[in-house]
C-alpha positions as CSV (number, residue, x, y, z in Angstrom):
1,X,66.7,199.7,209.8
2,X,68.4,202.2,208.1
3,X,71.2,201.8,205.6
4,X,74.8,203.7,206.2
5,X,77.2,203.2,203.5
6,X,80.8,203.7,204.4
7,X,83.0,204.2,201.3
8,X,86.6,203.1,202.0
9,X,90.1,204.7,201.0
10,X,90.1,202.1,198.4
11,X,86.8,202.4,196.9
12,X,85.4,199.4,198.3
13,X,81.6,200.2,199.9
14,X,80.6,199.0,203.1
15,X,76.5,199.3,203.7
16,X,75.4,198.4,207.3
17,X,71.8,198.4,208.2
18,X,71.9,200.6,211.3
19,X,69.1,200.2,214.1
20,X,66.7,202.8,215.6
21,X,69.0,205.3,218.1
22,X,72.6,203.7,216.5
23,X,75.5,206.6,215.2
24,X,77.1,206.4,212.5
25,X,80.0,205.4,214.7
26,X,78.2,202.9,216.5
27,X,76.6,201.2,213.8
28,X,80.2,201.1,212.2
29,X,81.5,199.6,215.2
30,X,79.0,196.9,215.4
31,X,79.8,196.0,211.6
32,X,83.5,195.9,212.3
33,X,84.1,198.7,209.5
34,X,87.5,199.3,209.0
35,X,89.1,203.1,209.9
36,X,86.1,204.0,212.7
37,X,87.6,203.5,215.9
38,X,85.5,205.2,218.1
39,X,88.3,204.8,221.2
40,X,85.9,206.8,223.7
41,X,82.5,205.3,222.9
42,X,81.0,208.0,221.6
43,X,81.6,210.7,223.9
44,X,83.1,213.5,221.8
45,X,86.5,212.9,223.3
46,X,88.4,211.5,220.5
47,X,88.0,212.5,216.7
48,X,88.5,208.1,216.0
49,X,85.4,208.2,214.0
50,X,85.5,211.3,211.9
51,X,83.9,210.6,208.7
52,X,83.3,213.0,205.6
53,X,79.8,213.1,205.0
54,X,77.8,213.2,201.6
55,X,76.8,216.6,200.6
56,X,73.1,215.2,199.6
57,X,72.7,214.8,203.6
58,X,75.2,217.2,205.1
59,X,72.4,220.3,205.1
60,X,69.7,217.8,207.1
61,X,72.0,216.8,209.6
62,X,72.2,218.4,213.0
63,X,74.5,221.6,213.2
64,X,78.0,221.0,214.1
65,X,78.7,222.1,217.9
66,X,81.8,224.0,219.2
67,X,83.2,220.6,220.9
68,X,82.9,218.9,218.2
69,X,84.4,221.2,216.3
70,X,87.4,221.4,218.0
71,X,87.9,218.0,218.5
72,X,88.0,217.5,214.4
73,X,91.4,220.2,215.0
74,X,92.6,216.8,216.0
75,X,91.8,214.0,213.0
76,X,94.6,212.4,211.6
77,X,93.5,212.6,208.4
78,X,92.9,216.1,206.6
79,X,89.8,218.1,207.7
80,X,87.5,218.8,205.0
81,X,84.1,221.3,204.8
82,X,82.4,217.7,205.4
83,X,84.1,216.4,208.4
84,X,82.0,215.3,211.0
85,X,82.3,213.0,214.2
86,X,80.2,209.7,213.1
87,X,79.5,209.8,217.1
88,X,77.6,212.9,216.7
89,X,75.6,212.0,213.6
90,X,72.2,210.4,214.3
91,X,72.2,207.3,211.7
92,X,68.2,207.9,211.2
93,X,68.1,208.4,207.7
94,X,70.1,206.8,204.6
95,X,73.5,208.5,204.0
96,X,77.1,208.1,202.5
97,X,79.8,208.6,204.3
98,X,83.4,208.6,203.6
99,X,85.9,206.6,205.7
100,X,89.6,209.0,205.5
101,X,92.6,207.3,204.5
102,X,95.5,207.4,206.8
103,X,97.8,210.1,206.0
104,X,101.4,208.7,205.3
């Protein structure tokens, strides 16, 4: 198992021991964590599970493709340099990853 930690808008830290071949939207979803939606299952049709992730990782994780580049033109919340789709992100090592707020 490895351990995904999901920092919330508020601060509060969710950690979820993620299995062997899980996202870091799936194993979200399976832990119920709160602002990872993941409407279309993981198939990069949807930017419900974009995350920001931790710089410490964001160089060892797998380069960003176009499609998934264009569907983070559509988050809700702002884009940053470390917005990803948790769908896309293997959850195969430890990492921090930050949930966005709703913009209001």
């Amino acid at each position: 198992m490895t351990k995904i930690d999901y920092m919330q808008p508020d601060g509060t830290r969710i950690t979820v021991d993620a299995a062997p071949g899980d996202t870091v939207m799936s194993a979200a979803i399976a832990a119920d964590v709160d602002g990872i939606v993941g409407e279309c299952g993981g198939n990069m049709m949807c930017a419900t599970c974009h995350v920001y992730v931790d710089e410490a990782v964001a160089a060892r994780l797998p380069a960003m493709t176009d499609d998934e580049d264009q569907m983070l033109a559509c988050t809700e919340a702002p884009r940053t340099a470390h917005s990803r789709l948790g769908c896309q992100l293997p959850a195969d090592e430890p990492m921090v990853v930050t949930v966005p707020g709703t913009p209001t």
